[in-house]
N, C-alpha and C positions, 0 to 999 in steps of 0.2 A: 290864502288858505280859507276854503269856507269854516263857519262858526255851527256850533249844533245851534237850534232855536233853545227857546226855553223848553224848560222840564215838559209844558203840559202837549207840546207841539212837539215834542223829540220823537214820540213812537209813531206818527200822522208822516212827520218826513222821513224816519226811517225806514219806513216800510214804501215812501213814494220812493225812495233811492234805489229798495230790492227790486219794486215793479219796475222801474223804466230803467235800471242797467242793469242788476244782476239776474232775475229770474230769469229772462228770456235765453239769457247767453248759459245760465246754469242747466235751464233746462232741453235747450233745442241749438246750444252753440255749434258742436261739432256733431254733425250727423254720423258720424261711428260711434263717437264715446255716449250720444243719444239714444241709439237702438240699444246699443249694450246697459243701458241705464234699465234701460223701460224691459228688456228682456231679466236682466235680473231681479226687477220688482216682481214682474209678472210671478217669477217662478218660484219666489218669495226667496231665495236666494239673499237678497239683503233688505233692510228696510231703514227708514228715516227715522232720524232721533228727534229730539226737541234742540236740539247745540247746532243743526244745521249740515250735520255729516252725517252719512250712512254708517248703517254696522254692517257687517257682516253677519249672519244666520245661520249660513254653512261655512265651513272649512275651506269649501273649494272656492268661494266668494272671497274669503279674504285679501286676495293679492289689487283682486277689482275694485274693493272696495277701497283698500287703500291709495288707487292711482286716481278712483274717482275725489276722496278725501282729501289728495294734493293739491288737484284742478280748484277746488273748491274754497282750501285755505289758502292758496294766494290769492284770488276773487278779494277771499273776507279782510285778508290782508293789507290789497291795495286799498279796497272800498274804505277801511277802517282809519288807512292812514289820512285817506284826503278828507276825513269827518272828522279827526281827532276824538275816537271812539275806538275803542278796543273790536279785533279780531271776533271775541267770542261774544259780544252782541251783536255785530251782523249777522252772525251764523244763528244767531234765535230768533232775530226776527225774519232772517230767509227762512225758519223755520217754519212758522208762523203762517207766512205767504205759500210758503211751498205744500205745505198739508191742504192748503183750500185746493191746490190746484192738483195735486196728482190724482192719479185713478183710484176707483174703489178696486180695494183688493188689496188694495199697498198695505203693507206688513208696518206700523207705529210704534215706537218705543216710547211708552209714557214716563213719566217723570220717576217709577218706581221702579223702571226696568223693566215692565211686563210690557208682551207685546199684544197689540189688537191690528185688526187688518179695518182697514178705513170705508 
């Protein structure tokens, strides 16, 4: 079982762990659940939180967002267990990573609840 580094090196390898396994496969794994991702930002349909899971923004979003929210938390899951690190810090620091990278327009859930588009 890998070990985390120390404290000052834990968020430097955390976020080397999101770039070179998870972002890519979260963001462009499956080319269907991919256009539907990126179609639903677009339409603001749903947006990105700071925890590393999508909300939903409309009603009709919900069921999408939830099946994208599942793909995601096993990800955080596996990633979490072979780090000996909890589920819900992968998901912040994919957070973290994923806001550099998605498109302007993307609908953000800040820390208060309020949203901005990126």
């Amino acid at each position: 079982m890998l070990r985390m580094p120390s404290i000052p090196n834990r968020r430097k390898f955390l976020r080397g762990v999101i770039n070179t396994a998870l972002l890519p496969l979260l963001l462009y794994g499956l080319p269907a659940w991919a256009d539907n991702i990126e179609q639903l930002r677009a339409s603001g349909a749903i947006g990105e939180s700071l925890t590393g899971y999508v909300v939903a923004r409309q009603s009709s979003a919900k069921a999408a967002a939830d099946a994208i929210n599942a793909k995601r938390r096993a990800i955080y899951q596996q990633k979490a267990a072979e780090q000996g690190i909890s589920a819900d810090q992968v998901g912040k620091v994919y957070a973290i990573e994923l806001f550099k990278k998605i498109p302007a327009g993307t609908w953000i859930q800040k820390e208060n609840g309020q949203w901005i588009q990126k």
